[in-house]
C-alpha positions in Angstrom: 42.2 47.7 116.8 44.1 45.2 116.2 47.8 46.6 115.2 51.2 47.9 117.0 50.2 50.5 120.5 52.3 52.6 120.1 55.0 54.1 117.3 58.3 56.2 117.5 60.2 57.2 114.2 64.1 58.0 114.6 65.3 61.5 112.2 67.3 58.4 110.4 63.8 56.7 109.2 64.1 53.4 112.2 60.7 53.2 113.6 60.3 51.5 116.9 57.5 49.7 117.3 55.7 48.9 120.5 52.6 45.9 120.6 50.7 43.6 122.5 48.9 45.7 125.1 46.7 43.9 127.5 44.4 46.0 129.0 41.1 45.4 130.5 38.3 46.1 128.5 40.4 46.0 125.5 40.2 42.7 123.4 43.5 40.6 123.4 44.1 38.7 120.2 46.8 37.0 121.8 46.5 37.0 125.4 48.6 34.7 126.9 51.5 35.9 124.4 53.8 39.0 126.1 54.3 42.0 124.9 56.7 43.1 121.7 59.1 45.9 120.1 59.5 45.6 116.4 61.7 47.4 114.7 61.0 48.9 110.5 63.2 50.9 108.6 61.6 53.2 106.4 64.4 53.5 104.5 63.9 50.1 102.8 62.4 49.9 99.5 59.7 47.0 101.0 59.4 47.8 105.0 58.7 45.3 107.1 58.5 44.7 110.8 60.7 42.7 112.9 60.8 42.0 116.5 63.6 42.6 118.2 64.8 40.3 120.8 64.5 40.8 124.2 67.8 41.0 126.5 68.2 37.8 128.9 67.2 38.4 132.4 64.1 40.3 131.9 60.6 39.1 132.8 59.1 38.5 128.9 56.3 37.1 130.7 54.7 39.9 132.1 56.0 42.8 129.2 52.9 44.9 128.6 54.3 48.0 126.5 52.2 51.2 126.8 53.7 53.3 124.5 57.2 54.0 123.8 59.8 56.7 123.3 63.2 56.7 122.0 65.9 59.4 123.4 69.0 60.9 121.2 72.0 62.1 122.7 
């Protein structure tokens, strides 16, 4: 209810982390904070979260993850 939207785990144990979905009739902890992508690897001993940063030049503001996917080449 209150966690991550959405979660994609890499073969190599890096999970991807999408969170802060505002949608309506869905209660927003944090609504005037945008949206996040955290990033745990599994692999540690004592996992934790940690959001990645966002590249310059795109618009934080209105980021409203739905999901994510990763893709391998």
């Amino acid at each position: 209810e209150a966690g991550s939207e959405d979660i994609d785990i890499l073969p190599n144990g890096l999970a991807f982390i999408s969170s802060g979905l505002k949608y309506p009739g869905i209660k927003s902890f944090a609504p005037d904070k945008p949206g996040e992508i955290f990033l745990m690897d599994l692999n540690e001993d004592n996992p934790r979260a940690v959001e990645l940063r966002i590249s310059r030049g795109f618009d934080l503001a209105s980021f409203n993850p739905h999901g994510i996917s990763t893709y391998i080449d």
